[in-house]
N, C-alpha and C positions, 0 to 999 in steps of 0.2 A: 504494500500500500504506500503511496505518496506520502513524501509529510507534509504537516499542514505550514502554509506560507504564516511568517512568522510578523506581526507591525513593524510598520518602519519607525523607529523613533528620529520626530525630526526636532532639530534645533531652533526657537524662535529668539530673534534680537529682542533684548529689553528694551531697546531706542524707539524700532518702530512697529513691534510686533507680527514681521515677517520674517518669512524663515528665512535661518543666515542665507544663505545663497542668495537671494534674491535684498538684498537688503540696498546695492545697488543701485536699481529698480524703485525704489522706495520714495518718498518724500523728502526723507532729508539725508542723505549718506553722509554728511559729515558729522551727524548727533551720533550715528553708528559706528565712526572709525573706531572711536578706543573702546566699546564694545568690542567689537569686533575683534581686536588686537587681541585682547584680554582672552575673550572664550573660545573664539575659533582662527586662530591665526592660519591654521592649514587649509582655508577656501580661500582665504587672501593673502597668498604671500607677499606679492607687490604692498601692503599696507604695511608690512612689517620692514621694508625695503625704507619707505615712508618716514616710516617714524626713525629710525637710525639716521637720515640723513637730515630731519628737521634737529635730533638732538647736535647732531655736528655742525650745523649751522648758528643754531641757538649758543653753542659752543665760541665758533669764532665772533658772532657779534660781540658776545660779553670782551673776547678777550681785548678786541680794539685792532688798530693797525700803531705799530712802533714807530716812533720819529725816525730818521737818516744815521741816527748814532750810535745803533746797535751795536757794532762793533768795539766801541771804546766801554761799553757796560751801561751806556742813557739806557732806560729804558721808556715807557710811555708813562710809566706812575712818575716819572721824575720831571716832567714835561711839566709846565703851568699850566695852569686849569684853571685861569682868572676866568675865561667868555664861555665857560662851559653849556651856560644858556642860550649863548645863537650858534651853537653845536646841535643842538633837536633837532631831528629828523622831521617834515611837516608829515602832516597826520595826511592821509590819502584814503580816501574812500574808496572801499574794495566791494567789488558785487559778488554776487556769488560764483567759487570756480576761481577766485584768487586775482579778477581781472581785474584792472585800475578801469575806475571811473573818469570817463574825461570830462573836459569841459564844453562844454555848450561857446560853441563860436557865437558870434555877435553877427547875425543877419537874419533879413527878414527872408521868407519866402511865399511866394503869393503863387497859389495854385489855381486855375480855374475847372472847377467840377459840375459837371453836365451832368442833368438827370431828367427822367421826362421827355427827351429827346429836342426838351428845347427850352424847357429853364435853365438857368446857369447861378451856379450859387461861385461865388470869389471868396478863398479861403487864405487871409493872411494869418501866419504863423512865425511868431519871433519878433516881436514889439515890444513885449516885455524885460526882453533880455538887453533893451536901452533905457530899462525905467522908466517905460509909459505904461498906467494904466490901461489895462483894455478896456476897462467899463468906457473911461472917456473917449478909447479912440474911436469905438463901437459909434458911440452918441455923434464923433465930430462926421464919421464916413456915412452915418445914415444921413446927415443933414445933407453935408455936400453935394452926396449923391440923388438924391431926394428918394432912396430905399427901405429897405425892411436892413438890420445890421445885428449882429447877437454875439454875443462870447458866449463859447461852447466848449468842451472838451472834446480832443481830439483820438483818434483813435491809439495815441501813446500817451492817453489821460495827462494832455497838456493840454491847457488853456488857447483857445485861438479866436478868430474871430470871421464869422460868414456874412458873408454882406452878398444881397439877392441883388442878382445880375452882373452882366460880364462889364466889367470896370479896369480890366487887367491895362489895359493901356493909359487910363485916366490916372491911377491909384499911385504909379510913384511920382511923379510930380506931385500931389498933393502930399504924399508922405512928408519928400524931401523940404516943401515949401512950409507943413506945418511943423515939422518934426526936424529943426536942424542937426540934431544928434545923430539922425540915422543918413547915414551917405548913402551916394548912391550906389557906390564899389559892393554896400554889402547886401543888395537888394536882389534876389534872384528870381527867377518863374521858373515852372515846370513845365514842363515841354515834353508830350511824348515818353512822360517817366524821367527825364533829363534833368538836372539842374543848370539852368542857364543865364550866367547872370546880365543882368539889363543893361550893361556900360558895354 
């Protein structure tokens, strides 16, 4: 007679309550790495690769880099330490994945989006990254243009602004003539998917 199949005992992360293998997969893998380390090192051995080379790193920052005078016996504790203050490293906002956060360039971008097959909504984006309110600039482009104008959030849950109807050739001159701050170098349209700028 056969014998009978026996359960599989599987392993689940305390992090995120799936089983190690797939923890990857999961929500958050980095609340699981030092789980992971700790109880099942042998499905991930890259993380144990990991963690040796963050302690050797963590290693060399502490120790510093030594002045030029190594050889005479200076070493870096012997070095003045008066500005040790504009020595700080600035803080860098990191996303998840370890990537640096960049900055937000300084221009505008005016796209024109067709819907209806013949409304036209004009959607400027990046006004506020010169310190202009949108509420107001909202209020000054409806009047201008004698339209309907809104601040909306965009599809990257940033603030923007829809002004009904195609204004795309009107709208930097009035920029440039209400808004000295914003040049025209940094004013661009979308074309075809393209960034194009208007100078």
């Amino acid at each position: 007679m056969a014998e009978k199949p026996q359960p599989v005992k599987v392993l689940y992360c305390a992090a995120c309550s799936l089983p190690a293998e797939y923890c990857e997969f999961g929500p958050d893998f980095e609340k699981c790495k030092p789980w992971l380390v700790k109880n099942a090192p042998e499905l991930y051995p890259d993380l144990l690769k990991e963690e040796e080379a963050d302690k050797v790193s963590e290693q060399l920052q502490s120790v510093g880099i030594s002045s030029g005078g190594g050889r005479d016996g200076a070493t870096a504790s012997t070095a003045p330490t008066g500005n040790s203050s504009s020595n700080k490293p600035e803080e860098v906002k990191r996303l998840p994945g370890g990537k640096v956060k960049k900055k937000d360039k300084q221009e505008v971008v005016i796209e024109k989006v067709i819907r209806n097959k013949r409304k036209c909504i004009t959607v400027v984006k990046g006004l506020e990254l010169f310190g202009i309110k949108l509420s107001d600039a909202s209020k000054k482009l409806g009047k201008k243009f004698a339209t309907g104008a809104s601040v909306v959030k965009g599809p990257t849950d940033k603030e923007q602004i829809d002004v009904q109807g195609d204004i795309s050739l009107d709208i930097v001159e009035f920029l440039t003539d209400t808004w000295p701050d914003v040049p025209e170098a940094a004013i661009y349209f979308i074309e075809d998917g393209k960034k194009v700028p208007v100078v």
